[in-house]
C-alpha positions as CSV (number, residue, x, y, z in Angstrom):
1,X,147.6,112.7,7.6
2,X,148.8,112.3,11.6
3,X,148.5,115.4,13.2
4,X,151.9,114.7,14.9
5,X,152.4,118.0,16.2
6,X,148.9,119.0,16.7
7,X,148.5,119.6,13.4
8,X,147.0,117.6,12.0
9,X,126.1,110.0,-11.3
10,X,121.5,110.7,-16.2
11,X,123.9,109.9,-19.2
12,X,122.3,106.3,-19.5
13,X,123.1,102.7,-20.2
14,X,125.4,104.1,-23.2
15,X,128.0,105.9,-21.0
16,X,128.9,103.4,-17.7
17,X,132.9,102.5,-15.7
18,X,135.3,103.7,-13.2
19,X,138.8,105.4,-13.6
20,X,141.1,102.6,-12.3
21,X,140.8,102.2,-16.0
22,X,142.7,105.5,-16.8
23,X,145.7,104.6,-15.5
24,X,147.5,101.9,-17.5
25,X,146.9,101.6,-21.4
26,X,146.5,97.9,-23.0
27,X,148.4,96.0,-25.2
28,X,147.6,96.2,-29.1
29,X,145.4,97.8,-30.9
30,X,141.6,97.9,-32.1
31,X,140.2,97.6,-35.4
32,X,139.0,100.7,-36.8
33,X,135.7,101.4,-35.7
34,X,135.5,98.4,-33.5
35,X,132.6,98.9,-30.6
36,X,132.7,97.8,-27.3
37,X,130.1,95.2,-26.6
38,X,127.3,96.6,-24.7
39,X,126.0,94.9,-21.7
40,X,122.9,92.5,-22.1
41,X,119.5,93.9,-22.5
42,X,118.1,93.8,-18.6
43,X,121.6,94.0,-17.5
44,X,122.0,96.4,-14.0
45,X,123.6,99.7,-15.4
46,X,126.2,101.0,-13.7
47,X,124.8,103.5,-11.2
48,X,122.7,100.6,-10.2
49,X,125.9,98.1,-9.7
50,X,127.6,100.5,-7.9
51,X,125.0,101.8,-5.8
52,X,124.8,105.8,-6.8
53,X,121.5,105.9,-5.1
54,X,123.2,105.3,-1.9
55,X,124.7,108.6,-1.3
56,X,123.3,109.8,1.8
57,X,122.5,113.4,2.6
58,X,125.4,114.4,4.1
59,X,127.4,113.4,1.4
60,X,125.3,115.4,-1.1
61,X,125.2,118.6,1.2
62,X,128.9,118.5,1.1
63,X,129.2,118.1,-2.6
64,X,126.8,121.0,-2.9
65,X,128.9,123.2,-0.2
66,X,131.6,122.4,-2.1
67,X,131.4,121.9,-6.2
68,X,128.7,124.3,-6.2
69,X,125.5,122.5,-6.9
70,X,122.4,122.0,-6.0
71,X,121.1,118.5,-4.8
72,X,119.4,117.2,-8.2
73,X,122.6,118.2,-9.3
74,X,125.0,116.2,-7.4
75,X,122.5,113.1,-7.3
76,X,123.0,112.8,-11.0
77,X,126.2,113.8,-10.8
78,X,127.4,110.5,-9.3
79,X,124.8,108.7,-11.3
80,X,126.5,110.3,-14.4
81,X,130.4,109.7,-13.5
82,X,129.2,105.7,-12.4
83,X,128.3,105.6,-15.7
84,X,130.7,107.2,-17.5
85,X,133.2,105.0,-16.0
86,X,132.0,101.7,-17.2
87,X,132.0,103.6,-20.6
88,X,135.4,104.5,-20.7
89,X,136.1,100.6,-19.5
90,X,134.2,99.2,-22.7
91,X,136.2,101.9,-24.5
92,X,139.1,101.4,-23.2
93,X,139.3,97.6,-23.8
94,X,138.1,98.3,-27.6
95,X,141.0,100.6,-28.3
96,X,143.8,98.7,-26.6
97,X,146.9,100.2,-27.3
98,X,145.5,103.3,-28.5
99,X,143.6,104.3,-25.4
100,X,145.1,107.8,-24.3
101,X,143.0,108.2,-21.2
102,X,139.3,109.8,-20.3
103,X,137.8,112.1,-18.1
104,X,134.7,113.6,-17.6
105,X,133.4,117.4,-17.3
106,X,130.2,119.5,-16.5
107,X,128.3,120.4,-13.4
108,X,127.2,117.1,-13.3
109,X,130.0,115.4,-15.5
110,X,127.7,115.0,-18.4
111,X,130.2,114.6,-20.9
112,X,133.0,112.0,-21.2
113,X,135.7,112.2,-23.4
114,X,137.7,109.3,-24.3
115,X,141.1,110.3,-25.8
116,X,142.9,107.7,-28.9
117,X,145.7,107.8,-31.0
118,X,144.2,107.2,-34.1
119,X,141.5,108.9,-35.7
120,X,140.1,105.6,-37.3
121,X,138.5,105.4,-33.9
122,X,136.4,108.4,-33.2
123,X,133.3,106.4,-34.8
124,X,133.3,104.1,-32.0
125,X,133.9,106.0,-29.2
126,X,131.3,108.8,-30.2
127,X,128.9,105.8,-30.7
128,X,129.3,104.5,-26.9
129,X,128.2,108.6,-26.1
130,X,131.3,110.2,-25.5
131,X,133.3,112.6,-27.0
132,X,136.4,111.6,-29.3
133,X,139.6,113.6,-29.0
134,X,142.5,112.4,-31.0
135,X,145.7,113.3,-29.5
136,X,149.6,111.8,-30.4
137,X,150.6,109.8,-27.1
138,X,149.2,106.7,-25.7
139,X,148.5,106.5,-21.6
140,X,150.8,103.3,-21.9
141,X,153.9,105.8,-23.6
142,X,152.6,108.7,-21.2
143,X,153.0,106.2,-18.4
144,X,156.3,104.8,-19.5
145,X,157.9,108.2,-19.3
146,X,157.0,109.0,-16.0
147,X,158.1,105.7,-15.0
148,X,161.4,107.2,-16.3
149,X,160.7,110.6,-14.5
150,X,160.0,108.7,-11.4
151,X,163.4,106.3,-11.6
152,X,165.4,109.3,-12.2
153,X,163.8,111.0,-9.0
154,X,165.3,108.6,-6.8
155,X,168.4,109.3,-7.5
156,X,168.1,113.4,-6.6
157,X,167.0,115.8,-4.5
158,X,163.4,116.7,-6.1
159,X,161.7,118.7,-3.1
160,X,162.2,121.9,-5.9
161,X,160.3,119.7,-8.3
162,X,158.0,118.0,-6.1
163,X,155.0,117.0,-7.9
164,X,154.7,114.3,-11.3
165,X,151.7,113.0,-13.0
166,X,150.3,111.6,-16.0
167,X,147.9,115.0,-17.2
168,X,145.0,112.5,-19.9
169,X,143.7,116.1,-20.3
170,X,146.6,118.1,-21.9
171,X,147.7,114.7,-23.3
172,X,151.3,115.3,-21.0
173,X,153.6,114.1,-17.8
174,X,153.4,117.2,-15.8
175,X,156.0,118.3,-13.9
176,X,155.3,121.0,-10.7
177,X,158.2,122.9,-9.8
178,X,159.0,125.5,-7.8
179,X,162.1,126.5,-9.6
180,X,162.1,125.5,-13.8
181,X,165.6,124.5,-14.1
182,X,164.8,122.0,-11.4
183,X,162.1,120.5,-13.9
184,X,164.9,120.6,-16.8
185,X,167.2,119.5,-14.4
186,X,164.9,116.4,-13.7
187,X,163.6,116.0,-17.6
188,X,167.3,115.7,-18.7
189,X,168.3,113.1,-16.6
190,X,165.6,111.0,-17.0
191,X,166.2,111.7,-21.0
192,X,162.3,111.8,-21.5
193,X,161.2,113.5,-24.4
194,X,160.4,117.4,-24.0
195,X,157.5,116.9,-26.3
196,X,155.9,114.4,-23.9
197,X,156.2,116.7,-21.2
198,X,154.7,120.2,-19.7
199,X,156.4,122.0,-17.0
200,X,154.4,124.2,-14.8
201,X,155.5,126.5,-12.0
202,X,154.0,126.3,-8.6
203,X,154.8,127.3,-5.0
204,X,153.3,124.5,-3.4
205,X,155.6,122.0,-1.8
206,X,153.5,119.4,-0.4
207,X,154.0,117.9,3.1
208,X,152.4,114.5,4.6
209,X,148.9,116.0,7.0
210,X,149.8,114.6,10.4
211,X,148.2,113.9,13.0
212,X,136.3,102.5,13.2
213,X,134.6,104.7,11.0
214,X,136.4,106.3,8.4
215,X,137.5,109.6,9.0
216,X,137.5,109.0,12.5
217,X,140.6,110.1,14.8
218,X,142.9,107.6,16.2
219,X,146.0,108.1,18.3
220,X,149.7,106.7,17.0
221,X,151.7,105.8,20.6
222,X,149.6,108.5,22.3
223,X,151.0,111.3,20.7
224,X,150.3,111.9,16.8
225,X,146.8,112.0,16.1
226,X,146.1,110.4,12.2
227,X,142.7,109.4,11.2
228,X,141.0,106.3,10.3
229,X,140.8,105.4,6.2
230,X,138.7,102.2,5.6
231,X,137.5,99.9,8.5
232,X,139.0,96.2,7.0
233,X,139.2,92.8,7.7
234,X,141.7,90.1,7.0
235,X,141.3,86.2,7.9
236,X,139.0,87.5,10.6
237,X,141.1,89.9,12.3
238,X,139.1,93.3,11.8
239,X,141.0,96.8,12.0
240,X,141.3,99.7,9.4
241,X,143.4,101.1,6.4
242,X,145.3,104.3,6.6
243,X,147.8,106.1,5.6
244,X,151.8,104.8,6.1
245,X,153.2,108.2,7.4
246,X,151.0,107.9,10.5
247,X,152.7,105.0,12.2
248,X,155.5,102.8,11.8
249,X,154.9,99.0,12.3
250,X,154.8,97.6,15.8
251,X,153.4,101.2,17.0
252,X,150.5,101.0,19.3
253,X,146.8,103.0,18.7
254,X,144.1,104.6,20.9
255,X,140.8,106.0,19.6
256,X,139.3,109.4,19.8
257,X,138.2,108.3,23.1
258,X,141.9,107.6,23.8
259,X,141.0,103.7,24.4
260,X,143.3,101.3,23.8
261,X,142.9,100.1,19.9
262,X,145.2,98.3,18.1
263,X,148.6,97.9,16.4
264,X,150.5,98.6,13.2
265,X,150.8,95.2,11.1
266,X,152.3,96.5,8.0
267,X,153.4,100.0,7.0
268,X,154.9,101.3,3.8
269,X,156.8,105.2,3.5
270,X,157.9,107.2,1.5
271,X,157.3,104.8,-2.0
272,X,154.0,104.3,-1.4
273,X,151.9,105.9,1.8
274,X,149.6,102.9,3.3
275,X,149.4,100.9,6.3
276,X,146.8,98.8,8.0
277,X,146.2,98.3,11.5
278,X,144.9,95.4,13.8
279,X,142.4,96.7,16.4
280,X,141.7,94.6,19.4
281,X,138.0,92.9,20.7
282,X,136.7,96.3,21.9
283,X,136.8,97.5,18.3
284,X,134.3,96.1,15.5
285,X,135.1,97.1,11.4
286,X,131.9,99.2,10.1
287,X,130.9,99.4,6.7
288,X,131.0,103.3,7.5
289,X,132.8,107.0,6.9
290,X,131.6,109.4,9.1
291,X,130.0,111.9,7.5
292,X,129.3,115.9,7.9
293,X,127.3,115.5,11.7
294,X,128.9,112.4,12.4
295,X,126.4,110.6,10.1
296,X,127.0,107.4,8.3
297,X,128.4,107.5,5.0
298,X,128.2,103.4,3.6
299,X,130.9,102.2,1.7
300,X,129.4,99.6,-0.8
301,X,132.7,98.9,-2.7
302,X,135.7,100.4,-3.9
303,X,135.9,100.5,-7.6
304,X,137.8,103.6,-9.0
305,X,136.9,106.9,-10.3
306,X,137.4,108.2,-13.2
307,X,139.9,111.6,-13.4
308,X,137.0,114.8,-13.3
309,X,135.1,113.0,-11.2
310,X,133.3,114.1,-7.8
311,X,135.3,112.6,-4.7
312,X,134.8,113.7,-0.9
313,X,137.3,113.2,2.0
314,X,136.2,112.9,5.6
315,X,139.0,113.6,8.5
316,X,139.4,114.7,12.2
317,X,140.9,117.8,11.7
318,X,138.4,119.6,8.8
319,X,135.4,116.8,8.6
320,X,133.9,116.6,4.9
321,X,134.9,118.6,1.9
322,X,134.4,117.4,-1.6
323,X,136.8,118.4,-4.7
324,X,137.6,116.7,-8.1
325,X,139.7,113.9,-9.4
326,X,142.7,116.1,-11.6
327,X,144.8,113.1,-12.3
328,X,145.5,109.3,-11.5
329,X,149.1,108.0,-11.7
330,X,151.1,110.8,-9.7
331,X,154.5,110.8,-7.6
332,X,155.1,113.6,-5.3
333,X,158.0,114.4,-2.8
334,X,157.7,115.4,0.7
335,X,160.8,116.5,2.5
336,X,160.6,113.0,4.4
337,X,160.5,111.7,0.7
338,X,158.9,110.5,-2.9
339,X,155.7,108.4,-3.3
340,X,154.1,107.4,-6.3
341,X,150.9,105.9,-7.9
342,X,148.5,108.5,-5.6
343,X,145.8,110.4,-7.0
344,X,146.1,114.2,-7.1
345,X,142.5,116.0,-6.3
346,X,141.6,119.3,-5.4
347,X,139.8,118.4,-1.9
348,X,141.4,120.2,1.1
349,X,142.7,119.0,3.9
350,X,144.7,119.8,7.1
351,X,147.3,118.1,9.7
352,X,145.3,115.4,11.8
353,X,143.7,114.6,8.6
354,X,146.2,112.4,7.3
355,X,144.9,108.5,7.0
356,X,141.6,109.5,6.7
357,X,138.8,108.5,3.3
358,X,138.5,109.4,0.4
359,X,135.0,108.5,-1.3
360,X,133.2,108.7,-4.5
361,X,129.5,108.4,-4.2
362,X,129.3,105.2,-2.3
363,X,133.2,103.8,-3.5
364,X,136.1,103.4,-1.4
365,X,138.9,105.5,-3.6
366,X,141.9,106.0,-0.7
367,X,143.5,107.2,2.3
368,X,144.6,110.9,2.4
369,X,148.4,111.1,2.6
370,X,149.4,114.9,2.0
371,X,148.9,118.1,-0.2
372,X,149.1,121.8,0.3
373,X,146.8,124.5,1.0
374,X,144.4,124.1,3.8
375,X,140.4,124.1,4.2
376,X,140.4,128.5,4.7
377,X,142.0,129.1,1.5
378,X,141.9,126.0,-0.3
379,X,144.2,123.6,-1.3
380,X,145.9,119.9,-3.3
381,X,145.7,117.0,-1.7
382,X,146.8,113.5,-2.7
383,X,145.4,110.4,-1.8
384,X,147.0,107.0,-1.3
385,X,144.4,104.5,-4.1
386,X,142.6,102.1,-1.6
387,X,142.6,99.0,-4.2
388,X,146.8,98.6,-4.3
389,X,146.7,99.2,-0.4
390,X,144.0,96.1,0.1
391,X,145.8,94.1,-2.5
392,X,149.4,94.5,-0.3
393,X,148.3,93.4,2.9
394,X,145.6,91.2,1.6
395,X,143.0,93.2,3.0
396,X,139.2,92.7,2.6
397,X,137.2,96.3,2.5
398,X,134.4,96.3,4.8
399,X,130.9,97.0,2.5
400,X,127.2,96.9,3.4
401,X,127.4,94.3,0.9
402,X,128.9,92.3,3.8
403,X,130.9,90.3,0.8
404,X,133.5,89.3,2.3
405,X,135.5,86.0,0.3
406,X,133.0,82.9,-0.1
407,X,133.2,80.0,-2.0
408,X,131.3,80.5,-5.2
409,X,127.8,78.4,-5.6
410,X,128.1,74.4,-6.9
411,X,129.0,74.7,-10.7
412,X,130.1,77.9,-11.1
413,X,133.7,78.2,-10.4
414,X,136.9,78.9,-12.1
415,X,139.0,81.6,-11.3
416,X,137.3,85.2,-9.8
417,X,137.3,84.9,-6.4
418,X,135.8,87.7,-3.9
419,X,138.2,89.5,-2.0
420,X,140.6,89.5,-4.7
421,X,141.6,92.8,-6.4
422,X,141.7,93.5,-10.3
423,X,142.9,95.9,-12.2
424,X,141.9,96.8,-16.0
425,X,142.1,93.7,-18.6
426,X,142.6,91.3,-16.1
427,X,140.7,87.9,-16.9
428,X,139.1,85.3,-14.9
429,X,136.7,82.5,-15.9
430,X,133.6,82.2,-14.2
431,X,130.4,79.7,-15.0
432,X,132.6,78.5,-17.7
433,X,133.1,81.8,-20.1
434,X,136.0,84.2,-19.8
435,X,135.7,87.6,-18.6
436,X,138.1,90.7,-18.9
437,X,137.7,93.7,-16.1
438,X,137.0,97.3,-17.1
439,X,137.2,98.9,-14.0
440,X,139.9,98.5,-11.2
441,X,138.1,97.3,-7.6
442,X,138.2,94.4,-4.9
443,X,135.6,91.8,-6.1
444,X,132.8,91.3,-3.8
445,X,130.0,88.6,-3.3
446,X,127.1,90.0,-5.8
447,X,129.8,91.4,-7.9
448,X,130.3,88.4,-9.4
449,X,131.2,88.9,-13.5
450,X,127.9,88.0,-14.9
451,X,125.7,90.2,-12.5
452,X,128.2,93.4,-13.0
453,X,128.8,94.6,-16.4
454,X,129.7,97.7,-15.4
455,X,133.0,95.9,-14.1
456,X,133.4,92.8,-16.2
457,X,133.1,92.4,-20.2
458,X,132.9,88.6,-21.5
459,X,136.1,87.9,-23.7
């Protein structure tokens, strides 16, 4: 968020994915009592794949601070919600077009519940480990109407009505409003169903947070201060993803240390809030958020969260604070306009944050656009997904993985390639089978479908 006017996982092989899932349904519909095919015997769970262990201090002394744990508890926390996530994948791909979303809950987000339209189903998603909820929309119909929401929003003055999101929870498109007849107002000339929807009354009215590690301050035409998202790097050319509010292409950066840094290539607001900039040779891309101290925080990849899940945010105004995922899938307006498709979470944040990361365990979820609230009393915030923002500028994350795009070894071939990003029931071949993704995330050497079942499923 620029500060423009200076302001600114243990559940066990059985539960394993990431939340990029929960956002889109599929296409057709499971058997009854169809199960998900587990990963090989030997196979790296998904904790293991996506490097739970890797949380560093810091990052578990802020979840502590912050969701009210103790350290044992936020370790298996993240090993818990790594897991869950492939879970809800397997799940998800099983159930096609009954899939209705999942989310996890607990102190250390034991439980997982995978929601479905039909009952015939609650066999195999309580024999994967989670819980079974049977509830009367699909994500895809939930999804569809808030597509409709959204299309009527752009058309009127929302500000009254500000926030929209797909709730998997309640099973609902919620709609925050200040005023209800500004909801009704909204509902009726979008003409979605009332009994698809859930109006709830709020006072917040969300503004962007103005003004290369992530997290890190950076100057936009020596004025606003924003801060850095994800260090980057694209046909060699290193820089860093933030947020789109901060700068406007062409506009010129400086570092904390007021150096001269780089230059907007590409910047998108309001519709969607993400940019990228190009940092000159005095800058080199990291692998890094800085964390609480200014310690290192490693980014090992940047597959998405599931909805309940832990997620921390580092910035230049307010440093680390850690919240929960509430939902995936939400538009919001800010006076300067609407953007959809961010993720609503209950992390604070402040002006000068804006831009900066948003991180789950040791995975790249986004760049901080705006919320409410601030880091005294508390507050919403909404974050801009990193995977859409890499896929539009064709952007490769920075990892300690160092996997950046490489040709794959003699024999193997066919059609995943690192650096690409997929989303949930995409399918590539690779080695000669077919494989369908579970989780959204930017492939990555190592991450190739065989070794990571937490991500891939062979078709």
């Amino acid at each position: 968020m620029p500060h423009r006017h200076r302001h600114t996982r243990a559940m066990g092989a059985a539960v394993a994915a990431t939340a990029a899932l929960l956002v889109a349904g599929l296409s057709g519909s499971a058997s009854a009592g169809t199960a998900p095919s587990d990963p090989a015997p030997g196979a790296p769970t998904a904790a293991e794949s996506l490097r739970a262990d890797a949380a560093p201090p810091a990052l578990l002394r802020a979840m502590q601070r912050d969701l009210g744990l103790d350290r044992e508890q936020a370790e298996r926390r993240l090993v818990n919600e790594a897991d869950a996530g492939a879970t809800a994948g397997r799940l998800r791909a099983a159930l096609g077009g009954d899939f209705a979303g999942a989310w996890v809950r607990g102190a250390e987000s034991g439980t997982l519940t995978v929601a479905t339209t039909d009952a015939a189903d609650a066999a195999a998603i309580e024999a994967e480990g989670a819980v079974a909820k049977v509830v009367r929309h699909s994500l895809a119909d939930l999804d569809a109407a808030k597509s409709r929401l959204d299309r009527a929003a752009a058309d009127r003055n929302t500000t009254d009505a500000p926030v929209r999101y797909v709730d998997v929870r309640t099973n609902t498109v919620t709609v925050q409003t200040v005023r209800p007849s500004a909801a009704r107002a909204l509902l009726e000339a979008a003409g979605v169903d009332a009994g698809l929807t859930r109006v709830e009354t709020s006072a917040e009215k969300p503004r962007p947070f103005y003004d290369l590690r992530g997290g890190e301050a950076y100057y936009i035409n020596n004025s606003g201060r924003c801060s850095i998202g994800f260090p980057v790097t694209k046909d060699g050319q290193q820089g860093f993803a933030t947020a789109g509010h901060c700068g406007r292409t062409g506009a010129s950066t400086s570092g904390a240390n007021r150096v001269a840094q780089g230059t907007f290539q590409g910047s998108i607001f309001p519709g969607r809030d993400m940019a990228w900039v190009a940092t000159n040779s005095q800058w080199t891309a990291t692998p890094y958020v800085s964390g609480a101290g200014g310690q290192n925080v490693q980014v090992t990849g940047s597959t998405q969260a599931p909805v309940g899940a832990s997620v921390c945010r580092s910035g230049s105004t307010t440093g680390w604070h850690c919240g929960t995922i509430q939902q995936h899938n939400t538009s919001v307006t800010y006076p300067e306009g609407t953007i959809s498709g961010v993720t609503r979470t209950t992390v604070c944040a402040e002006p000068g944050d804006s831009g900066g990361s948003y991180i789950s365990g040791s995975q790249a979820q986004g760049v901080t656009s705006g919320g409410s609230g601030d880091c005294r009393s508390g507050g919403t915030t909404f974050h801009q997904p990193i995977n859409p923002l890499l896929q539009n500028y064709g952007l490769t994350l920075k990892t300690t993985g160092g996997g950046g795009p490489e040709e794959p070894p003699p024999g193997e071939g066919g059609t995943w390639a690192a650096g690409t990003v997929y989303q949930p029931g995409a399918t590539v071949t690779y080695g000669g089978a077919t494989y369908r993704c579970l989780q959204g995330h930017q492939a990555q050497q190592g991450w190739e479908p065989p070794n990571v079942p937490a991500l891939w499923q062979r078709a």
